[in-house]
N, C-alpha and C positions, 0 to 999 in steps of 0.2 A: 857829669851829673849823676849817672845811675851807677859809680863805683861804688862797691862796697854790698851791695843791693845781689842777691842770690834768690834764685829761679826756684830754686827749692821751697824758700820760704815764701816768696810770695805764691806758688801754689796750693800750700798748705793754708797759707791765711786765705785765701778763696775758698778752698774746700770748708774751713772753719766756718767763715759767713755763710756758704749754705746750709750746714748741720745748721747752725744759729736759727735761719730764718725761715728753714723748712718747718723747726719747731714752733719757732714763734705764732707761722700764720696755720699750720697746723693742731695746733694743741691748745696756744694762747687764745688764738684770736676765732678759732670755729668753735671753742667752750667758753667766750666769753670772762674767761682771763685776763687778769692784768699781766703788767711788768713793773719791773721799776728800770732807775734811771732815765736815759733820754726815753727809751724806746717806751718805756713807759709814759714817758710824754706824750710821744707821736700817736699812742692809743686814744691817751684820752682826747684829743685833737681830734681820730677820726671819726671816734665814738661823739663828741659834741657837735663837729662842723662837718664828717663826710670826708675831711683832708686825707689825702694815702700817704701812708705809714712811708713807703720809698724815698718820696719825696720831701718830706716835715723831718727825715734824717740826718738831709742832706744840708737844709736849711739849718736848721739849729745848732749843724756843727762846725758850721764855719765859724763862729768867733773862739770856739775850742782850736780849731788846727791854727791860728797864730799863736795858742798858748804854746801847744804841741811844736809849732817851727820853732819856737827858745825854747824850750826846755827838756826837750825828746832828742833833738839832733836830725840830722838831714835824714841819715837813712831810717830810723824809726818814724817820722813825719811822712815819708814818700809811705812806709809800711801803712801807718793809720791811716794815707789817702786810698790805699789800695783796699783796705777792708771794710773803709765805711762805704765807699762805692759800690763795694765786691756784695753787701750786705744789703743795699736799696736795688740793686740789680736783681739780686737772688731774693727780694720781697716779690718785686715788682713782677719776677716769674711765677713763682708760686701762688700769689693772691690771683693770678689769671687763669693759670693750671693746677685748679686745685684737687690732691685726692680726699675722699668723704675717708674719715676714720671714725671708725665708729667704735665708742668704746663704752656702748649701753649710758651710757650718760654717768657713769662712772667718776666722780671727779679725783678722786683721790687720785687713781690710774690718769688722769690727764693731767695731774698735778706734778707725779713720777715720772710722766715721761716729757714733758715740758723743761723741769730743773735737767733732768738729764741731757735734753739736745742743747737747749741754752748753754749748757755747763759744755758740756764739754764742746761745743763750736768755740764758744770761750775760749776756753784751756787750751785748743791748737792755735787761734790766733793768735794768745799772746806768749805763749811759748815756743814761734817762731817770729816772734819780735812786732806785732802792727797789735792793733788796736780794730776799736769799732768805734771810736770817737765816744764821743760824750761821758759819761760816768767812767770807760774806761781807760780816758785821759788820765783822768784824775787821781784814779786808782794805780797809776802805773807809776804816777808825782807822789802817793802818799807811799808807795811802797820803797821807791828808792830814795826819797828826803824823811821819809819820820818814819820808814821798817813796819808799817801798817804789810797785813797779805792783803792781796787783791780782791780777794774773795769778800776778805770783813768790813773794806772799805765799801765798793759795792752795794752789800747788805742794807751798810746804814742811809744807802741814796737809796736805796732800790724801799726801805721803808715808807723813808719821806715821799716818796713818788705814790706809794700803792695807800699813803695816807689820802691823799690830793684825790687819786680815784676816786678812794672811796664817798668823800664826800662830793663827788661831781656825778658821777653815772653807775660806779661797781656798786653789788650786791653784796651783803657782807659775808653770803656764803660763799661766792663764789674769791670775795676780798680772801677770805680764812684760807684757802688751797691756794689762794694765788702765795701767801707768804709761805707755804710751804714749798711748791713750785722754788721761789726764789733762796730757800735756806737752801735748800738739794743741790741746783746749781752752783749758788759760793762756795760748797762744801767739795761739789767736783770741779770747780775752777783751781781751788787751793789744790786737791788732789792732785791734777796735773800738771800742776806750777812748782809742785814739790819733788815730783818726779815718780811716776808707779812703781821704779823699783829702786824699794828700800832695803838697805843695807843694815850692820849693824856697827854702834863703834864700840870698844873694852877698853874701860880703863882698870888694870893690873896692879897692883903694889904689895911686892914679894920681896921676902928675904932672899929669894929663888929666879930673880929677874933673868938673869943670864942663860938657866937650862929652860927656862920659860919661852924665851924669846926663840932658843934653837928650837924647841919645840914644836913650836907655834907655825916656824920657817919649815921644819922636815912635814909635819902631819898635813898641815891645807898649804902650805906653799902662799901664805902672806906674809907684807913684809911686817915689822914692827918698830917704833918707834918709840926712841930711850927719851925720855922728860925730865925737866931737874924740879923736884917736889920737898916741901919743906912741912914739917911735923907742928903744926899751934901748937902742940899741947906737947912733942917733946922737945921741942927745937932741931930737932935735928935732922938734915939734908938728908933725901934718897930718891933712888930713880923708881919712877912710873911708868909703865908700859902703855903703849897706848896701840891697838890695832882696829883694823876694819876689814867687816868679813860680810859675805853673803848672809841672808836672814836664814838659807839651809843652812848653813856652816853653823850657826852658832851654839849648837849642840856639843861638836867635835870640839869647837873653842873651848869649851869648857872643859870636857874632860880629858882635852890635851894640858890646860892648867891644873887641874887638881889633880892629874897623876904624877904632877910633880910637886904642887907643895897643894893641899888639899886644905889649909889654913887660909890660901892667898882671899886678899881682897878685892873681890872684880866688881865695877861697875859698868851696867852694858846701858847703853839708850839708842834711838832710834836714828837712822843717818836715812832720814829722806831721796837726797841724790848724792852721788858719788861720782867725780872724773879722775881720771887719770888712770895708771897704768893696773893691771887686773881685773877693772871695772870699764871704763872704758877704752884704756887703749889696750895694745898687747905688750909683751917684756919688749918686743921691736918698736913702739910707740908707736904702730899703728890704729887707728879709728877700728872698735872692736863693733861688729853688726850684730843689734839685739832683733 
């Protein structure tokens, strides 16, 4: 039953539900902040009837975890049990043992650092594979069935919810920091879903490919990769180089190309994450430690 299932990651998705809900009853919920999605349900919940946040989690997410058993798979379903547990357990401590933060009544500051812990508890649970159930069911369905990111699906529950607030008990000042609050976090959820360290990739196309490619191989020692590329406008076939280098490198990149054909055509764009060998493994294919 628990093959497949790594110790690693479920302590990370524990760790992530406390960052989450240290924030939450910390920053959200002692300045009178919203959420959105579920947990932004279970606010207004405790804010109208008194109900704990812990418990109105756990509830609400049970008819999500048999969407979650079809359509997540066994070991990401055991993951989303473990986080949304992991996540009412570590409410249900913190709303007992609370620290006073005081931050002058400041809200913007409770706003920044609210998006921040949301986000990124976020960002380690589900880039060690679980969830926290509710909206980030959903979000995990729109990203791998219709290529939505986490973050913008999120946003747009995480509205509808902080709408619902507002017309039931939130302030609309306090509503205005809260959707700030909530942009800051999808922004750092995406961030760590895409991966902190970005790369670069170069797309090449030289009369010069050949002393380009050795170039590129002697000066930073990556590899490079020959592409079959075809000219609209003159018809005719030629190869593309295509490399990926460190965001320091990309300097060298370049003047390792234009000291050889200084004409060449390069175009660079951003490579979020990168696996395999240089990047994450070594020339041995071992697991490189960042």
């Amino acid at each position: 039953m628990f093959s497949g299932l790594k110790v690693k990651n479920i302590v990370f998705i524990l760790f992530g539900a406390m960052i989450f809900a240290f924030g939450l009853v910390h920053f959200n919920m002692q300045n009178h902040l919203a959420e959105g999605g579920f947990t932004g349900i279970t606010l207004i919940l405790y804010q109208l009837f008194s109900i704990n946040p812990s418990y109105t989690n756990l509830i609400l997410n049970i008819p999500l975890f048999l969407i979650g058993w079809k359509f997540l798979g066994r070991v990401s379903f055991i993951y989303t049990i473990i986080g949304t547990v992991g996540l009412s357990v570590w409410l249900w401590i913190f709303e007992r043992y609370q620290i006073i933060i005081d931050l002058d009544d400041d809200l913007m500051l409770v706003a920044l650092f609210a998006g921040g812990f949301i986000g990124v508890g976020l960002g380690i649970i589900f880039r060690y594979g679980g969830t926290t159930g509710g909206v980030d069911i959903i979000a995990r369905l729109a990203h791998r069935y219709i290529g939505w990111s986490m973050g913008r699906t999120m946003f747009l529950f995480d509205a509808i919810v902080i709408v619902a607030s507002l017309l039931t008990y939130l302030k609309y000042k306090e509503g205005m920091y809260t959707l700030i609050a909530v942009f800051i976090g999808a922004r750092v959820i995406d961030f760590m879903q895409e991966g902190a360290y970005s790369a670069r990739g170069a797309m090449i196309i030289s009369d010069k490919n050949d002393e380009i490619a050795a170039k590129i191989m002697k000066d930073l020692e990556r590899g490079v990769t020959v592409l079959k590329g075809y000219g609209s406008f003159t018809k005719n076939e030629r190869e593309v180089l295509y490399c990926v280098v460190g965001k320091n490198e990309i300097v060298r990149l370049k003047n390792s190309i234009t000291s050889v054909d200084p004409h060449a055509f390069v175009s660079v764009s951003i490579v979020h994450d990168v696996l395999g060998e240089g990047f994450t493994l070594d020339e041995n294919k071992n697991p490189i430690e960042r």
